[in-house]
TIKE-20898 format. One record per residue (C-alpha): chain; x, y, z; residue number from 1; residue in three letters. Coordinates in pm, 1 decimal, decimal comma. Each point is the difference from the previous one (the first is absolute). Layout:
<rs>
kette; east; north; up; nr; rest
A; X; Y; Z; NUM; ALA
...
</rs>
This chain:
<rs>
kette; east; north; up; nr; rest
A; 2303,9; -1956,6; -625,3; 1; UNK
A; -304,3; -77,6; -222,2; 2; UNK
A; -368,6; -71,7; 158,2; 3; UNK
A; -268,1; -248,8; -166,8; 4; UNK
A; -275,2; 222,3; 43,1; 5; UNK
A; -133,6; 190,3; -236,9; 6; UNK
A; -79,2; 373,4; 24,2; 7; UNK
A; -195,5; 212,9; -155,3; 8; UNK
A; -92,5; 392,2; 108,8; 9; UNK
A; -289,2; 189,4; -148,9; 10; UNK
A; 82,6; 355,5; -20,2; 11; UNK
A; 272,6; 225,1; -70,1; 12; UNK
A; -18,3; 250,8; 183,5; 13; UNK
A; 256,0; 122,2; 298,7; 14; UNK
A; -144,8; -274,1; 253,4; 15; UNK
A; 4,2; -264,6; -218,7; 16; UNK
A; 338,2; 53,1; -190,5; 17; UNK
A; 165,0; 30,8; 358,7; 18; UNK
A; -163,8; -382,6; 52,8; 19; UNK
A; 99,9; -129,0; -339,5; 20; UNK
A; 346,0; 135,1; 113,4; 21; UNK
A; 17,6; -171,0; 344,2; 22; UNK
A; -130,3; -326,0; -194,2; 23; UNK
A; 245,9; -23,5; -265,8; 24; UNK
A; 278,9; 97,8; 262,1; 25; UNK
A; -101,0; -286,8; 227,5; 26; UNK
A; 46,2; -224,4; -285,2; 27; UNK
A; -379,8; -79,2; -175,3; 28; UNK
A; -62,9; -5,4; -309,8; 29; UNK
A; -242,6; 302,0; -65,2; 30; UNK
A; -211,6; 135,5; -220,2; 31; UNK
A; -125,3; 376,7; 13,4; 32; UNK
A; -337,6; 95,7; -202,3; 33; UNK
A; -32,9; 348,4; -105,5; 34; UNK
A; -264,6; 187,5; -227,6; 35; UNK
A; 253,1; 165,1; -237,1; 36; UNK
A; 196,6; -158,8; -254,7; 37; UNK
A; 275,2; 285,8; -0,9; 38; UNK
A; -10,7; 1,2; 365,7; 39; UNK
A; 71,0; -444,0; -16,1; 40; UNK
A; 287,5; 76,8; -269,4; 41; UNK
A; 215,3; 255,0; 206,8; 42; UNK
A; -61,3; -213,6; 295,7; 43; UNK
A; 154,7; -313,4; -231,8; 44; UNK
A; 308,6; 229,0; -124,6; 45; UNK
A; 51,0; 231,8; 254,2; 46; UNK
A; -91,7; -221,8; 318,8; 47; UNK
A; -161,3; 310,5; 142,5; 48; UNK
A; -289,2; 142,0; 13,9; 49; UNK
A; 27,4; 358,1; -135,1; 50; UNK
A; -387,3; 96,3; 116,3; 51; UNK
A; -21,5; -134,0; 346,0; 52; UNK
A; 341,0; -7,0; 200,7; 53; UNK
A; 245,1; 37,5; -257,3; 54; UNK
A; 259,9; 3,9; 214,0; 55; UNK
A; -28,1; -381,5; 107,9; 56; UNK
A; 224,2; -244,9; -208,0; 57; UNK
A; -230,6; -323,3; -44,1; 58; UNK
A; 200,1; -308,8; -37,0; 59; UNK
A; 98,0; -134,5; -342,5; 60; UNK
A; -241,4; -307,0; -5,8; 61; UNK
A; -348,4; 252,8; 93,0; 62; UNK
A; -233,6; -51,8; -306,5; 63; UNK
A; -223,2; 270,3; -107,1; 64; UNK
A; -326,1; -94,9; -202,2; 65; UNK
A; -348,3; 123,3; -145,9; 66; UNK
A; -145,7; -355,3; -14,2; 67; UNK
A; -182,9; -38,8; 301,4; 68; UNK
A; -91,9; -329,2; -117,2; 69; UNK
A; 315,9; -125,6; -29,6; 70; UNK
A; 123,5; 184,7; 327,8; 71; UNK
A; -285,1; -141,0; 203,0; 72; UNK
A; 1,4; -346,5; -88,7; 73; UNK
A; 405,2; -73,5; 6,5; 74; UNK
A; -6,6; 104,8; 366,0; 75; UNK
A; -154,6; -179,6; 334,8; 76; UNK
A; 17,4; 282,8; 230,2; 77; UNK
A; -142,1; 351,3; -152,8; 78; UNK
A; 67,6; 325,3; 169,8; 79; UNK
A; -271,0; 260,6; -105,5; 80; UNK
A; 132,1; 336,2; 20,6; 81; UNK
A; -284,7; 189,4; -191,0; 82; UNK
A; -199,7; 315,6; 126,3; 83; UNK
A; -330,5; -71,0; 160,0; 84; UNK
A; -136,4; 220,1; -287,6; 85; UNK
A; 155,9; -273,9; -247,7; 86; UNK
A; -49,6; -333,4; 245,3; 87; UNK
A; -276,0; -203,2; -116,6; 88; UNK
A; 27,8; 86,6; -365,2; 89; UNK
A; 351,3; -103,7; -4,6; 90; UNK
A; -93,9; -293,1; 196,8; 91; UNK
A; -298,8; -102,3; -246,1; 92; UNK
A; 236,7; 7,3; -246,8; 93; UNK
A; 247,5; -258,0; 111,0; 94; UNK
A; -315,0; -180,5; 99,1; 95; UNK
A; 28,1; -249,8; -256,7; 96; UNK
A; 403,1; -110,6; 93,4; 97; UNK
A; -77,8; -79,1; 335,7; 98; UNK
A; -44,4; -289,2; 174,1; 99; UNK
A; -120,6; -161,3; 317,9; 100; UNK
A; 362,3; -52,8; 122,0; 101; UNK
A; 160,5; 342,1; -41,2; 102; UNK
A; 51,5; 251,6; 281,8; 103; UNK
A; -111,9; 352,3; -42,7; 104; UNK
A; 158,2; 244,1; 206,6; 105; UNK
A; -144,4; 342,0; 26,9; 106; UNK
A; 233,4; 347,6; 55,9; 107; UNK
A; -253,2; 195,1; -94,8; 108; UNK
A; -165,9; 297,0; 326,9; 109; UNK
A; -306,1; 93,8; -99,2; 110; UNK
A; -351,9; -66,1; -65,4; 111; UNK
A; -220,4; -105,5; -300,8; 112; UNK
A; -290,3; 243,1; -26,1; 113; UNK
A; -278,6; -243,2; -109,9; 114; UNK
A; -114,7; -191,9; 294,2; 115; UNK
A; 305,2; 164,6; 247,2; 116; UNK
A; 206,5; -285,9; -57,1; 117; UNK
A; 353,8; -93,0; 94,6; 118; UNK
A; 232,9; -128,5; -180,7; 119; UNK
A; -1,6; -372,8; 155,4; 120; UNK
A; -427,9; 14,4; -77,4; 121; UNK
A; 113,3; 112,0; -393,7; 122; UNK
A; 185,9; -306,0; -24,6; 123; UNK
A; -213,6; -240,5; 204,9; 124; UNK
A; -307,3; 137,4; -312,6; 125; UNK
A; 235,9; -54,2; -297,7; 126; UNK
A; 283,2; -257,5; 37,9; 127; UNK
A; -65,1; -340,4; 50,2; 128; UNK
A; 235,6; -57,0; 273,5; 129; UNK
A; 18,0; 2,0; 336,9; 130; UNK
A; 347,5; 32,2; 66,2; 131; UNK
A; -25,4; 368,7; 66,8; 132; UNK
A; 188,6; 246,3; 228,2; 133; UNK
A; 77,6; 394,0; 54,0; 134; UNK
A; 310,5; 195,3; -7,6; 135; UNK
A; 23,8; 296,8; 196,4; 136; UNK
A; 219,9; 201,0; 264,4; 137; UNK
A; 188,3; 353,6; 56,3; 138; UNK
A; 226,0; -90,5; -354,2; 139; UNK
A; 74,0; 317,9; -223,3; 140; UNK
A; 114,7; -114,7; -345,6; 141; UNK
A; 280,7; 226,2; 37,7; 142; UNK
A; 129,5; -119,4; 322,1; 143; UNK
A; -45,5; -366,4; -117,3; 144; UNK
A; 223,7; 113,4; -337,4; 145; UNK
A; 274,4; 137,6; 236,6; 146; UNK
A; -45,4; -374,7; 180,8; 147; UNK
A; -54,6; 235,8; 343,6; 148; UNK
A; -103,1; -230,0; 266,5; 149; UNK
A; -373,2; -80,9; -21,8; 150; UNK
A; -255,4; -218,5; 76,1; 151; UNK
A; -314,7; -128,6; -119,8; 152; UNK
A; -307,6; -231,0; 78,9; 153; UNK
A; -166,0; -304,6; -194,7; 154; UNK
A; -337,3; -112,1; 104,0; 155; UNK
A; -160,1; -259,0; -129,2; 156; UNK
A; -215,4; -285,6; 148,5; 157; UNK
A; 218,5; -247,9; -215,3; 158; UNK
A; 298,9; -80,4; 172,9; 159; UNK
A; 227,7; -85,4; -309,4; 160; UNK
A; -96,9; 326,1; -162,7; 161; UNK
A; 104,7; 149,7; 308,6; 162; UNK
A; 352,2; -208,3; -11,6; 163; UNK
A; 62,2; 92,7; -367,2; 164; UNK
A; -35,1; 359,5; 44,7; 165; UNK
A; 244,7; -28,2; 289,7; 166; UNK
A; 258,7; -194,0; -226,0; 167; UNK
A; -24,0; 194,4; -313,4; 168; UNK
A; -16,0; 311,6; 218,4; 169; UNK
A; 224,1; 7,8; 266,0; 170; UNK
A; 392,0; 90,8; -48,2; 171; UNK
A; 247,5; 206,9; 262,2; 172; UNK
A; -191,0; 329,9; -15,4; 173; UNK
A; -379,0; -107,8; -77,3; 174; UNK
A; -169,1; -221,5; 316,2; 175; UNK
A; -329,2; -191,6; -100,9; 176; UNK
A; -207,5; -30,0; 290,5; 177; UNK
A; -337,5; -258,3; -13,7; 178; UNK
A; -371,9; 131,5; 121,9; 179; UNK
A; -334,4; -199,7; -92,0; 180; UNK
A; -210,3; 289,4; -14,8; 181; UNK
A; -13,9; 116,9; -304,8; 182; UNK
A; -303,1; 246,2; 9,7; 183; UNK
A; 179,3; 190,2; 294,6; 184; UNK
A; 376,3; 10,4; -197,0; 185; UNK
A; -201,4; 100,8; -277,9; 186; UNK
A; -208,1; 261,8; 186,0; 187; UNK
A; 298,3; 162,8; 168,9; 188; UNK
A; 163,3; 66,7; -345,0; 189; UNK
A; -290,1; 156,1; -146,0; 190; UNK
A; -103,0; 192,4; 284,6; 191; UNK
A; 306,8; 161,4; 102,7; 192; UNK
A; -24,9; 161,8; -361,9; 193; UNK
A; -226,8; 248,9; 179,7; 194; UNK
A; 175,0; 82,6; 278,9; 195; UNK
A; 301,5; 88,7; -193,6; 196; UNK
A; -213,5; 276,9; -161,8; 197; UNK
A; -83,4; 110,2; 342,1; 198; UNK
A; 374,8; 13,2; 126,9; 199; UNK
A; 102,3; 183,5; -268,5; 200; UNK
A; -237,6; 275,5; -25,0; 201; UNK
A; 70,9; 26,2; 412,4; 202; UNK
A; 396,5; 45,2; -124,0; 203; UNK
A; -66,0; 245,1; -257,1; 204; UNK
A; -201,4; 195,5; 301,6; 205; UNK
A; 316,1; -25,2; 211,8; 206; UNK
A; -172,0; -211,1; 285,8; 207; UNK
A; 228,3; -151,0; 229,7; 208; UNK
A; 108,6; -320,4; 97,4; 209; UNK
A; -269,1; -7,7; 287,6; 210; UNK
A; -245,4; 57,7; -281,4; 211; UNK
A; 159,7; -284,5; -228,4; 212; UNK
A; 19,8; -275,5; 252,6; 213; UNK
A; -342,7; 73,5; 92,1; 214; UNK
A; -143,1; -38,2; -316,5; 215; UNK
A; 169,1; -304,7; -54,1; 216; UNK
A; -155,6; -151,9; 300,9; 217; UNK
A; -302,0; 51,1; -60,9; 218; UNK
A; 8,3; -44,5; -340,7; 219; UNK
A; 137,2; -354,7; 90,3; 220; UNK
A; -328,2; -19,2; 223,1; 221; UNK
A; -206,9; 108,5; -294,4; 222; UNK
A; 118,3; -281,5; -246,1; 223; UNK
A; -23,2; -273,4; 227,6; 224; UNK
A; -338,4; 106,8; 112,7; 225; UNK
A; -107,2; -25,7; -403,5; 226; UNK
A; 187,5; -338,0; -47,4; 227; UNK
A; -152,8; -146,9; 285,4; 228; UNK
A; -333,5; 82,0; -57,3; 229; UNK
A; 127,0; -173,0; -391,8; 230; UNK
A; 127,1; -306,1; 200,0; 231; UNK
A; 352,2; 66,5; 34,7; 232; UNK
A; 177,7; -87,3; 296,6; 233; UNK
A; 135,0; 309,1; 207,3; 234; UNK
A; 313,3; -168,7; 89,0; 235; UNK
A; 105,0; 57,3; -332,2; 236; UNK
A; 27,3; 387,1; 29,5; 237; UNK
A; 245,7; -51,7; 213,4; 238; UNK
A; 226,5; -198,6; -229,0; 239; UNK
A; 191,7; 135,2; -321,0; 240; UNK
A; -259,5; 40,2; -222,1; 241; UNK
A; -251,4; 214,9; 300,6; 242; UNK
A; 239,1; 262,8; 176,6; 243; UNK
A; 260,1; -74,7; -209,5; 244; UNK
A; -77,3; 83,5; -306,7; 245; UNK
A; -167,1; 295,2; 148,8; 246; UNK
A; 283,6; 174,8; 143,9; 247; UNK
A; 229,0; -65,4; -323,4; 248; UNK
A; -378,6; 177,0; -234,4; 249; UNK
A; -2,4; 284,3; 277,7; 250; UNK
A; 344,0; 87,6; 39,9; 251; UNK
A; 154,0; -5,0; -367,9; 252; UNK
A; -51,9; 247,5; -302,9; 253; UNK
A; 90,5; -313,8; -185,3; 254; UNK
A; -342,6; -88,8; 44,4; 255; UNK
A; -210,8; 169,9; -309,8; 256; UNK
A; -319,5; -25,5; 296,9; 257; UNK
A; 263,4; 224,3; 204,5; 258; UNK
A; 35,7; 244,1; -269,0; 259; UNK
A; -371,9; 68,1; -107,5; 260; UNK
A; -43,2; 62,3; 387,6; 261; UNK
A; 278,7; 280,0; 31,2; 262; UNK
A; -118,9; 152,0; -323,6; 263; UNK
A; -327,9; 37,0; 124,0; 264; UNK
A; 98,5; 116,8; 364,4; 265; UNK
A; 177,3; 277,9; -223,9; 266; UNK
A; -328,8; 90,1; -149,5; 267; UNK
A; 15,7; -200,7; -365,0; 268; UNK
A; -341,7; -134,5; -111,9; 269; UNK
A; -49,9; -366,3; -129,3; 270; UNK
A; -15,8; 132,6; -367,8; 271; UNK
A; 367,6; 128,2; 70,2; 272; UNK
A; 168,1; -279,4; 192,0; 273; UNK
A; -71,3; -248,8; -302,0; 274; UNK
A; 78,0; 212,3; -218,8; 275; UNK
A; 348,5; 46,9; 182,0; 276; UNK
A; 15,0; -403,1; 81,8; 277; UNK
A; -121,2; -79,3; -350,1; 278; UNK
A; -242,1; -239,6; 180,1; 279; UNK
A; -226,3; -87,3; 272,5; 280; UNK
A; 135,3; -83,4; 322,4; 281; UNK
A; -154,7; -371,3; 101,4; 282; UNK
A; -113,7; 158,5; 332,7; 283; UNK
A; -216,9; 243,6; -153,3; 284; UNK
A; -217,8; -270,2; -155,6; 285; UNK
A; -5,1; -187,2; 303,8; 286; UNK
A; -87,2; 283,3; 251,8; 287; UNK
A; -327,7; 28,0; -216,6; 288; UNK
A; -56,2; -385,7; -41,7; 289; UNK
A; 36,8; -40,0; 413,1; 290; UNK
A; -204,9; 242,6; 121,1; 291; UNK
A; -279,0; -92,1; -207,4; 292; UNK
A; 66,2; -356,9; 143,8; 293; UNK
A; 18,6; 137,9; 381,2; 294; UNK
A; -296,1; 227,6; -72,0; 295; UNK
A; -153,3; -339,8; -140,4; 296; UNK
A; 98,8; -197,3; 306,5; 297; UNK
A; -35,0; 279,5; 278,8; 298; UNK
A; 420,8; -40,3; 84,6; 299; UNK
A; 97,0; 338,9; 184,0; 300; UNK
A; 291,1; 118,9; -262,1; 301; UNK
A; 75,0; 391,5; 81,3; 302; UNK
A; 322,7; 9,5; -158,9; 303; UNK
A; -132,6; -105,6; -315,6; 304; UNK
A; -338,2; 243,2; 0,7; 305; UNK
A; 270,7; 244,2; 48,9; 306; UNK
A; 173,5; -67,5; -286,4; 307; UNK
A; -284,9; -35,5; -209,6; 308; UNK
A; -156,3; 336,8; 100,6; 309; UNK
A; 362,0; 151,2; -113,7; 310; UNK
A; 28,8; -209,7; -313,2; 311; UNK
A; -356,6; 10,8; -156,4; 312; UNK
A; -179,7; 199,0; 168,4; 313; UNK
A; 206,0; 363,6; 28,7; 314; UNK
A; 101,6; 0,3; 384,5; 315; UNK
A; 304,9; 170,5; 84,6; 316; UNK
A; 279,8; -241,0; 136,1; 317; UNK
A; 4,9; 291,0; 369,8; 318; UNK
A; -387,1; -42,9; 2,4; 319; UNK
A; -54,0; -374,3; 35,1; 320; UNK
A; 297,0; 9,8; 215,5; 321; UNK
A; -127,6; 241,2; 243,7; 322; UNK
A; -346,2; -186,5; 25,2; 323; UNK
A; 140,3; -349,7; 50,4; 324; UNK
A; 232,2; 144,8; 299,0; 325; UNK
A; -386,3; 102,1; 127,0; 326; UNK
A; -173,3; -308,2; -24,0; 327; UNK
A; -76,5; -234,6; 336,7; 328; UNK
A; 291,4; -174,6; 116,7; 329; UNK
A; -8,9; -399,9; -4,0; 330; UNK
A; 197,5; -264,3; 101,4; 331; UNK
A; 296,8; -40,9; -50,4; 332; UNK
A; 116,7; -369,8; -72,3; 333; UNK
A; -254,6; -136,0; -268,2; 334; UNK
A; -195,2; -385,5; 122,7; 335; UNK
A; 139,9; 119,6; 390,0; 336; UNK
A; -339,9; 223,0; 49,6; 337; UNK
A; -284,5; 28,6; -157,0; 338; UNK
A; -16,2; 271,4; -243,0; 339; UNK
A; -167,2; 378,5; 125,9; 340; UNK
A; -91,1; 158,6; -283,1; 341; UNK
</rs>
């Protein structure tokens, strides 16, 4: 069956050729921008992509292009699958295509470093509509390839961005659920980036699962403390994209924020792990971009002056972990007591 609405995704990277995948399959036309013309031409003959999850078969109709021009301004809704690194130049770019009546949808979990801004604030500065919403939820680009059963969150404030992202989306192993708050869907994707360091420099120190479900807990406490104090709502964190997308980050070596964790619980320095991972982890950057926000804003964040001091500032992984087990116990439940620092 073939859909009206047309598609477009901005990225082609693992995420966002697993969407262009679930697109086409549901029966849009779709259009997939990527940076690299050889990339675009294998994905046009081969209907795979041979550098990010070459083992998925796109459908036959999936169009492959280096005209972001032409990409941007044939589609209504836009999926924009582009590192936070990449984000608003990308997005200045197709500037010029857009209009007030197409919907931007955001995939992207991270932070841009000028002016700590999200994703949704990016595209609120440089597109000039409103019809804008964020993707986000415990979804591995492999698992989504292998059509394992999965699901996601859209928030937006626009209720037929919302709908359309549900339509295009949703199929018998992907579920589409609706949130308004898109600061806190956003939040919880970035943030749980950090933790995921955390958990897996606690698995490379063989800590148990004791250890592991506490530091989810109260890393889940941490992050909704920060959003919060952002103007997120902390209901959220208890949804899909909040504890949900934190268990899948903390529990999987599919996660690259795992893997830079268990290399340095086994004693690698930063220099090493990207040389290894051939590049920079997103929760590095962000570990340094929050807690120069919660330093900013006073927002109690031990977990992540942990990680920093082990990151950037030579702390062994045993040493931080030995003085945060001594520091004065709190409450438990964040917003039930007041906090006793």
């Amino acid at each position: 069956m073939t859909h009206n609405l047309r598609v477009a995704v901005v990225g082609g990277g693992s995420f966002g050729t697993a969407l262009t995948s679930i697109i086409a399959g549901n029966g849009y036309p779709v259009q997939l921008w990527v940076r690299d013309p050889e990339l675009a031409s294998a994905i046009n003959r081969d209907h795979t992509n041979p550098r990010y999850l070459p083992q998925l078969t796109l459908p036959e109709q999936v169009q492959a292009s280096t005209d972001l021009g032409r990409v941007v301004s044939s589609a209504e809704l836009i999926f924009l699958a582009i590192p936070s690194k990449g984000f608003a130049t990308v997005l200045e770019q197709a500037q010029p295509y857009l209009t007030p009546d197409h919907r931007l949808v955001s995939t992207t979990k991270g932070f841009e470093e000028q002016g700590f801004q999200l994703m949704s604030q990016v595209m609120q500065a440089h597109a000039p509509t409103q019809h804008i919403g964020v993707l986000s939820g415990p979804n591995l680009a492999s698992e989504l390839a292998q059509q394992q059963l999965t699901a996601t969150v859209i928030a937006s404030a626009d209720p037929v961005t919302r709908r359309q992202v549900q339509e295009v989306l949703s199929n018998h192993y992907l579920r589409v659920y609706a949130n308004t708050d898109m600061y806190g869907v956003e939040l919880g994707g970035a943030l749980k980036n950090i933790y995921a360091i955390a958990a897996g420099m606690a698995a490379a120190m063989g800590m148990g699962e004791n250890t592991k479900s506490m530091l989810m807990t109260r890393a889940l406490a941490e992050m909704s403390r920060f959003a919060v104090s952002l103007g997120a709502n902390p209901l959220t964190f208890l949804g899909l994209a909040g504890v949900g997308d934190l268990i899948v980050t903390c529990s999987s070596p599919l996660s690259r924020n795992f893997r830079v964790g268990q290399a340095l619980g086994q004693g690698q320095t930063l220099e090493q792990i990207v040389a290894s991972l051939g590049q920079v982890a997103e929760g590095v950057n962000t570990i340094k971009l929050v807690k120069a926000k919660a330093d900013e804003m006073g927002i109690y964040m031990p977990l992540v002056q942990a990680l920093y001091l082990v990151l950037f500032a030579g702390y062994k992984p045993t040493e931080v972990a030995k003085s945060m087990m001594d520091r004065e116990q709190s409450t438990d439940v964040e917003f039930v007591l007041p906090r006793c620092e």
